[in-house]
PyMOL Python script that loads the backbone (N, CA, C, O; Angstrom):
from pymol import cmd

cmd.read_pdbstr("""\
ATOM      1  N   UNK A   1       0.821  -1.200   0.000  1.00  0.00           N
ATOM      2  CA  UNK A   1       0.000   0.000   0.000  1.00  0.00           C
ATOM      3  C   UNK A   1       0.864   1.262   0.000  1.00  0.00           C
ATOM      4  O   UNK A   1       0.468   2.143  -0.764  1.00  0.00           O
ATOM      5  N   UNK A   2       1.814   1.484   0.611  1.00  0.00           N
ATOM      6  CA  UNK A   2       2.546   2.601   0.680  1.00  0.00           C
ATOM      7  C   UNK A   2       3.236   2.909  -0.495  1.00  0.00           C
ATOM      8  O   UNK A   2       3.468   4.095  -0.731  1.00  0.00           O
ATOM      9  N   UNK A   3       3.743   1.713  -1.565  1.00  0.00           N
ATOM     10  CA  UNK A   3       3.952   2.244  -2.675  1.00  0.00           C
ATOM     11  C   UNK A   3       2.801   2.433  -3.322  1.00  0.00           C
ATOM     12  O   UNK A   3       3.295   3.033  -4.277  1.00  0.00           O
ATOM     13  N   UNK A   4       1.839   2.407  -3.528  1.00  0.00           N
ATOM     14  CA  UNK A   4       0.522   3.043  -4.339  1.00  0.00           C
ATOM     15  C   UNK A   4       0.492   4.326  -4.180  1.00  0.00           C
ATOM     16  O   UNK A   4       0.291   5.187  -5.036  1.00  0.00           O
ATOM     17  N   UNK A   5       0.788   4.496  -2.564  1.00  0.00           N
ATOM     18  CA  UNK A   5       0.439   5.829  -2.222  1.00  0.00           C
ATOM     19  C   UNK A   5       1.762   6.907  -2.723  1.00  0.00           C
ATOM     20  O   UNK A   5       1.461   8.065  -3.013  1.00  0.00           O
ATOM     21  N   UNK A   6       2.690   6.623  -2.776  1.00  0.00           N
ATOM     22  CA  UNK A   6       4.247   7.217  -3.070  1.00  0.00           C
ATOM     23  C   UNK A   6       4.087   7.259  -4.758  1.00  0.00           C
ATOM     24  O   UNK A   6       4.486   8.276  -5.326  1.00  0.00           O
ATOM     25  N   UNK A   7       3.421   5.999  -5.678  1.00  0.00           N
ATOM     26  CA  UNK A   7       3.130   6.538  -6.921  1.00  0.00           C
ATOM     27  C   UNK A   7       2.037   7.611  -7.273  1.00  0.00           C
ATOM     28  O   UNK A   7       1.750   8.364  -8.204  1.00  0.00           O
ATOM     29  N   UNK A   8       1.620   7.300  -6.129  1.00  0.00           N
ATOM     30  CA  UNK A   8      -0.306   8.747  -6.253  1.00  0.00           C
ATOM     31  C   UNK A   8       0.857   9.920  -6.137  1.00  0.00           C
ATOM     32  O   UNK A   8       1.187  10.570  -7.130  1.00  0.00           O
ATOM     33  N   UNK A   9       1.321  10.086  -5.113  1.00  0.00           N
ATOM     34  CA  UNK A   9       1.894  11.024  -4.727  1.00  0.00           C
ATOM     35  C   UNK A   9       2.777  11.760  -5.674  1.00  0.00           C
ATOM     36  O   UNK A   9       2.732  12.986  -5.771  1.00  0.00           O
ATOM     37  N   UNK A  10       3.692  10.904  -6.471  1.00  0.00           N
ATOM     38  CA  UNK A  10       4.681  11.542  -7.763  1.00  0.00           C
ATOM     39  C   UNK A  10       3.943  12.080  -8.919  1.00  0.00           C
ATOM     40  O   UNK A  10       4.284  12.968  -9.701  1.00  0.00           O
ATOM     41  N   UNK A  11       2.518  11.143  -8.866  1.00  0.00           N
ATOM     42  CA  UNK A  11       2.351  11.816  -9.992  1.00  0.00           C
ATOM     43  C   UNK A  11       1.321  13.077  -9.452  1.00  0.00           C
ATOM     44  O   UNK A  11       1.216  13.949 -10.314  1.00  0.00           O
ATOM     45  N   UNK A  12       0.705  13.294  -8.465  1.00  0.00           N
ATOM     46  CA  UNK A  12       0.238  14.345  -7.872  1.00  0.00           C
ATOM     47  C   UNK A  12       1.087  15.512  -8.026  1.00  0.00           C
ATOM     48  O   UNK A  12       0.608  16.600  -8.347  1.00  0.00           O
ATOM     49  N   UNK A  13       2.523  15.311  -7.780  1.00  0.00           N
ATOM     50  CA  UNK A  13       3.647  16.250  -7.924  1.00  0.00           C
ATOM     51  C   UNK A  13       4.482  16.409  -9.277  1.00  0.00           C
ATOM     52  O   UNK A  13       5.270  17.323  -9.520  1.00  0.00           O
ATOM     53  N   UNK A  14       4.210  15.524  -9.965  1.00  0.00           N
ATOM     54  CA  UNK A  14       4.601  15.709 -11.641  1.00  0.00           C
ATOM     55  C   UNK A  14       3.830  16.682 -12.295  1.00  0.00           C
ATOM     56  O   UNK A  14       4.374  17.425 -13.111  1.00  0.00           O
ATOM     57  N   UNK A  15       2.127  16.813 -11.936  1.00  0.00           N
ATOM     58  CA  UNK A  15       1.371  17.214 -12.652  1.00  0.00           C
ATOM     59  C   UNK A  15       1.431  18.683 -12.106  1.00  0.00           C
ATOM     60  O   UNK A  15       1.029  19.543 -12.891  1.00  0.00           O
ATOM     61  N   UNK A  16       1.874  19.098 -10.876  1.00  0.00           N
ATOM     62  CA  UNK A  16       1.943  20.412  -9.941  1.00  0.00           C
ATOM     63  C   UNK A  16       2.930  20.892 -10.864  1.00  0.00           C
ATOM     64  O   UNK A  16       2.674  21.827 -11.623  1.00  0.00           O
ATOM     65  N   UNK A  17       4.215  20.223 -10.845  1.00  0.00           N
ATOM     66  CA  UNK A  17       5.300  20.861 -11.451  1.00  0.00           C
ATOM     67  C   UNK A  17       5.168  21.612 -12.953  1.00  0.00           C
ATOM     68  O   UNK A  17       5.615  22.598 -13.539  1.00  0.00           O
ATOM     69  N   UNK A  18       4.209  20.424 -13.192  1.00  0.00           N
ATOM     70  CA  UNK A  18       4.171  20.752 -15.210  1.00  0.00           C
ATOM     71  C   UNK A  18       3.050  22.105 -15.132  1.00  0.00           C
ATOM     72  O   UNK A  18       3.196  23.053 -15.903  1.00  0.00           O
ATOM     73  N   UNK A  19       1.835  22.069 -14.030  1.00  0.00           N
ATOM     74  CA  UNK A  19       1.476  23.426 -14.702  1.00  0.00           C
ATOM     75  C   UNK A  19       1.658  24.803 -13.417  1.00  0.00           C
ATOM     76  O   UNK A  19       0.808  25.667 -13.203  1.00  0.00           O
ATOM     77  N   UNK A  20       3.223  24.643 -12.591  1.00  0.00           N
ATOM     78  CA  UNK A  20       3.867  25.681 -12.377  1.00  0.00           C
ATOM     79  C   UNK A  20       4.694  26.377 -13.386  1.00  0.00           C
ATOM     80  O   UNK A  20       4.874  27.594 -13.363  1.00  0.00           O
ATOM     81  N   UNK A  21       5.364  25.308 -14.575  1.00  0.00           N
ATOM     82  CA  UNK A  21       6.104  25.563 -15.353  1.00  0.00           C
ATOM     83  C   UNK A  21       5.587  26.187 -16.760  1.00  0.00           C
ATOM     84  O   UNK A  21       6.157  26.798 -17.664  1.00  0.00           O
ATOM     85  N   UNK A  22       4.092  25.710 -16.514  1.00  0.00           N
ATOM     86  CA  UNK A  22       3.214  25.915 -17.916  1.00  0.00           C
ATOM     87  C   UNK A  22       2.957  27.812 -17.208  1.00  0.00           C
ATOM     88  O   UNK A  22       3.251  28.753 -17.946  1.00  0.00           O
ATOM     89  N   UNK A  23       2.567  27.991 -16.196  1.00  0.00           N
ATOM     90  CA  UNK A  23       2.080  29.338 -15.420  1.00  0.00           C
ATOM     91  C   UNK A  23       2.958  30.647 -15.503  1.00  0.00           C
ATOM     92  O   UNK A  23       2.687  31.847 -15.456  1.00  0.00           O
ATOM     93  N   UNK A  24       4.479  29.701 -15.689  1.00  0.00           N
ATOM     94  CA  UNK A  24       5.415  30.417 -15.539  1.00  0.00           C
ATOM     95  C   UNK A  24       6.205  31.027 -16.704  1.00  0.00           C
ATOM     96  O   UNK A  24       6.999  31.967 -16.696  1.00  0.00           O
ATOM     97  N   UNK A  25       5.684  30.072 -17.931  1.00  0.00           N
ATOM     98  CA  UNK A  25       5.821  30.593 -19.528  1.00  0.00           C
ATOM     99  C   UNK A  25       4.804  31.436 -19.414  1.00  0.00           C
ATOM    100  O   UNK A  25       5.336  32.540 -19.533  1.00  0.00           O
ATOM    101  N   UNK A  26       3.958  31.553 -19.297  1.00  0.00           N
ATOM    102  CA  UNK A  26       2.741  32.686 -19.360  1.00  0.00           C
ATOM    103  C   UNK A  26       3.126  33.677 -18.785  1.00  0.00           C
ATOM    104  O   UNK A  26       2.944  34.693 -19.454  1.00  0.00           O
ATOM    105  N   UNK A  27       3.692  33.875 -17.601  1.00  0.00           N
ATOM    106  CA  UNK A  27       4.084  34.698 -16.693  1.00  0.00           C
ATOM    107  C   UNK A  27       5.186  35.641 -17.567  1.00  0.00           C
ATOM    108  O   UNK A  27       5.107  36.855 -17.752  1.00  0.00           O
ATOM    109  N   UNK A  28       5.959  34.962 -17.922  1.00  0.00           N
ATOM    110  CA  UNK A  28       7.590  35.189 -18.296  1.00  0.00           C
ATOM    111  C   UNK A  28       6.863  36.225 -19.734  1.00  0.00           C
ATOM    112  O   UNK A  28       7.412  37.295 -19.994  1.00  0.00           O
ATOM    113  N   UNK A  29       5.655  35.773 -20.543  1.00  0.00           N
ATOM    114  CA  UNK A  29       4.929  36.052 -21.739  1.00  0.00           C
ATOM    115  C   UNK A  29       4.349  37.055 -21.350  1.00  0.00           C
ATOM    116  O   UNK A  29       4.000  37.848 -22.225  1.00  0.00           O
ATOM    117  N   UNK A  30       4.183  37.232 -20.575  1.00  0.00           N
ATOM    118  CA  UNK A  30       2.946  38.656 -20.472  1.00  0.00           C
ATOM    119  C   UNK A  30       1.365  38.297 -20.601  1.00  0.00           C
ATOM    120  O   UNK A  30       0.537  39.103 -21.025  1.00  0.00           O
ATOM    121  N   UNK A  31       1.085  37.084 -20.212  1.00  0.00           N
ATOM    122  CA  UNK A  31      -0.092  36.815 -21.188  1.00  0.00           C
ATOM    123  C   UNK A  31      -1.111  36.306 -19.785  1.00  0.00           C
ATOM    124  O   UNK A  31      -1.550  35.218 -19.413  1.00  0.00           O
ATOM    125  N   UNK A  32      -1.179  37.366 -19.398  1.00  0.00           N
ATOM    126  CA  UNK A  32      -2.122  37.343 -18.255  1.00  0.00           C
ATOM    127  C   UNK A  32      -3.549  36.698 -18.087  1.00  0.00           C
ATOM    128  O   UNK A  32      -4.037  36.092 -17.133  1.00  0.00           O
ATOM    129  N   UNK A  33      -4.204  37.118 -19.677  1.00  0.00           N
ATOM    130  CA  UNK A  33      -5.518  36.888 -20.230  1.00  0.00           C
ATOM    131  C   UNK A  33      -5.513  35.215 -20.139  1.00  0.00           C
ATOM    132  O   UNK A  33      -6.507  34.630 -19.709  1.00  0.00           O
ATOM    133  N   UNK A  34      -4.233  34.440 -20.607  1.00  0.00           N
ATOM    134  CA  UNK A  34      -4.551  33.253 -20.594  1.00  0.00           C
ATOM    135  C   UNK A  34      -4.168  32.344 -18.918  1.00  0.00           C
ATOM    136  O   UNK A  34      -4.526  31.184 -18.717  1.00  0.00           O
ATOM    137  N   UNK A  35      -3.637  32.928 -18.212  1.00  0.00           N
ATOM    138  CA  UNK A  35      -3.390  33.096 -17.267  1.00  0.00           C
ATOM    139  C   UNK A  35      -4.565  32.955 -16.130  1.00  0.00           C
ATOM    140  O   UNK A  35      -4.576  32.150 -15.198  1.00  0.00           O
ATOM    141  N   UNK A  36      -5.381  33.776 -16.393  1.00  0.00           N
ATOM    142  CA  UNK A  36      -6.468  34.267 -15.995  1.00  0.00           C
ATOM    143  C   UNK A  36      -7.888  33.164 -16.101  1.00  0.00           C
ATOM    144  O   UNK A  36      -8.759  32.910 -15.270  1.00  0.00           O
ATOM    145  N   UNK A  37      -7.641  32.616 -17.651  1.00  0.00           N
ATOM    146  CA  UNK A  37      -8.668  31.691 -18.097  1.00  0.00           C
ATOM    147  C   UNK A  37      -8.510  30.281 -17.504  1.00  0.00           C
ATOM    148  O   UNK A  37      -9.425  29.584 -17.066  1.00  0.00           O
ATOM    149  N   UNK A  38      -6.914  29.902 -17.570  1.00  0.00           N
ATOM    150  CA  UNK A  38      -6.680  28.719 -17.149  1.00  0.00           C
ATOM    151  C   UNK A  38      -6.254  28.220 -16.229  1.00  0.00           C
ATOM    152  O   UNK A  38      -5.812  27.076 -16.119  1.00  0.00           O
ATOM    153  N   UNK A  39      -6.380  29.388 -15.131  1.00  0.00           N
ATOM    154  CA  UNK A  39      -5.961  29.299 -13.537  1.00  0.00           C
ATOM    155  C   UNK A  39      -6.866  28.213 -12.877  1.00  0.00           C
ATOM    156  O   UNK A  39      -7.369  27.398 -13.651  1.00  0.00           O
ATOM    157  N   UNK A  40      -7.195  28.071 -11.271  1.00  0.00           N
ATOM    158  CA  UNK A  40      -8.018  27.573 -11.051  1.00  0.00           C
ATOM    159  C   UNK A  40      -9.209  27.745 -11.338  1.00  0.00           C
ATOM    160  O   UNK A  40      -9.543  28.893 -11.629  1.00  0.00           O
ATOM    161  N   UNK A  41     -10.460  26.423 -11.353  1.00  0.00           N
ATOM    162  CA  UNK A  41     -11.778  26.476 -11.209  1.00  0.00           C
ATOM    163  C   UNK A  41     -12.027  27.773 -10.533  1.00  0.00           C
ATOM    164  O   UNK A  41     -11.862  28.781 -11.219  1.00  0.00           O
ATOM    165  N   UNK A  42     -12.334  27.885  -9.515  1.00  0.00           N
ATOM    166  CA  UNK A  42     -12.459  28.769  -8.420  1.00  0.00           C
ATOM    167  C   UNK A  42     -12.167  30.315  -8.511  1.00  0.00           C
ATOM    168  O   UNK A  42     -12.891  31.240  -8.142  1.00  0.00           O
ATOM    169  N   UNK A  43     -10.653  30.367  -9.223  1.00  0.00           N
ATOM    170  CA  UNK A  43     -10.150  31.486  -9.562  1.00  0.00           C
ATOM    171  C   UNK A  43     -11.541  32.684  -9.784  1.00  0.00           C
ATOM    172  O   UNK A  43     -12.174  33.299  -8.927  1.00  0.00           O
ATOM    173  N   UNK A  44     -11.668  32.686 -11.289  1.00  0.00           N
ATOM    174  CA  UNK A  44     -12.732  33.212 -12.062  1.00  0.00           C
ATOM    175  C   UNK A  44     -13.538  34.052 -10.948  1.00  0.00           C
ATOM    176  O   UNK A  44     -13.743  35.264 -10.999  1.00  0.00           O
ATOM    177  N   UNK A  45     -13.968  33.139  -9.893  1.00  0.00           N
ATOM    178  CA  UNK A  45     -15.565  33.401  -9.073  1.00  0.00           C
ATOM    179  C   UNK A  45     -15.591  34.142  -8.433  1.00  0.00           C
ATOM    180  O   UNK A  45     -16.648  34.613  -8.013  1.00  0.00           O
ATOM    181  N   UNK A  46     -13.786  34.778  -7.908  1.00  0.00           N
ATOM    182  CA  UNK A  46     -13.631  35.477  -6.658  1.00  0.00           C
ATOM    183  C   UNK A  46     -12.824  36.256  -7.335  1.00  0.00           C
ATOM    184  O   UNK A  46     -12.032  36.305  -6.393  1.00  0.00           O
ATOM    185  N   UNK A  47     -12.085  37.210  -8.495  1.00  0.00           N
ATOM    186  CA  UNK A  47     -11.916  37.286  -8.641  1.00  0.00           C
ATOM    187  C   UNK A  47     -12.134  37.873 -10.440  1.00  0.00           C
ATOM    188  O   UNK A  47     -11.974  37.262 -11.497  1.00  0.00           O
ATOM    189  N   UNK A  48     -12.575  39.355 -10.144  1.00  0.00           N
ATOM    190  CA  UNK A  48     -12.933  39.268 -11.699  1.00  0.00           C
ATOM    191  C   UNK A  48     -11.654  39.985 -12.528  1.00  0.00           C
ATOM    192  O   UNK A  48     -10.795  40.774 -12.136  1.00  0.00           O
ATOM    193  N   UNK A  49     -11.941  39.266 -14.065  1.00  0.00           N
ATOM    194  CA  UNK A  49     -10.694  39.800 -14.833  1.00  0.00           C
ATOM    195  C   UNK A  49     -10.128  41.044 -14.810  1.00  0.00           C
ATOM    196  O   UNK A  49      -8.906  41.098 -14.671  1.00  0.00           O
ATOM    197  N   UNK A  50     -10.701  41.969 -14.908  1.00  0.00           N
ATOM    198  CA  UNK A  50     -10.529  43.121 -14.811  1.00  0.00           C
ATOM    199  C   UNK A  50      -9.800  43.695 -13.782  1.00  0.00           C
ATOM    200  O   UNK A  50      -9.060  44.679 -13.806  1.00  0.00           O
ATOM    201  N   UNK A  51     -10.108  42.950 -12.873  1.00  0.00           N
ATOM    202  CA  UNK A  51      -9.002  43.447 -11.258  1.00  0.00           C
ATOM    203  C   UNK A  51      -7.761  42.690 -11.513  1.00  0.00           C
ATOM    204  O   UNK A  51      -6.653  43.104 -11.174  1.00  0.00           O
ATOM    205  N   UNK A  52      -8.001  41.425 -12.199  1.00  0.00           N
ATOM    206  CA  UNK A  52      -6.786  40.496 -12.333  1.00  0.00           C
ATOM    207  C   UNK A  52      -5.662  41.050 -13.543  1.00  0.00           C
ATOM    208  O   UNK A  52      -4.448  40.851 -13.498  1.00  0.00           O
ATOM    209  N   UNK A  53      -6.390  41.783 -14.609  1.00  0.00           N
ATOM    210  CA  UNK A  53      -5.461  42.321 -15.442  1.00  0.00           C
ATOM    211  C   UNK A  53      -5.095  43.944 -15.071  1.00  0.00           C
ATOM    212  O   UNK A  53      -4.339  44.648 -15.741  1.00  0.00           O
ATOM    213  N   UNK A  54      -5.808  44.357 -13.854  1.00  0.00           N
ATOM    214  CA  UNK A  54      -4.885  45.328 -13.895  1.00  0.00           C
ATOM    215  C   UNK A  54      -3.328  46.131 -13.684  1.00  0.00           C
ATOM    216  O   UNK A  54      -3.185  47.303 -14.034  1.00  0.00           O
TER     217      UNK A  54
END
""", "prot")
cmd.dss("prot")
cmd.show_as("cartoon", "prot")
cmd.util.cbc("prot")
cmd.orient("prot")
């Protein structure tokens, strides 16, 4: 069981890494708008674009 959980876990942290790195081309881009769209679920709700691109 503990290796199931140590493979959940890598790939829990593979997938973190890939879209810190995906966040961080955007970032580096200027491209806030997409940034904005493809952030979290949640993001959007609390948070409207307009405050986010300013």
């Amino acid at each position: 069981m503990l290796i199931m959980v140590y493979r959940l876990y890598a790939e829990v942290r593979n997938e973190a890494q890939e879209k810190v790195v995906y966040f961080q081309s955007l970032y580096n881009k200027n491209d806030f708008s997409n940034m904005y769209a493809n952030g979290a679920n949640d993001f959007p709700k609390i948070t409207s674009k307009e405050d986010f691109l300013c």
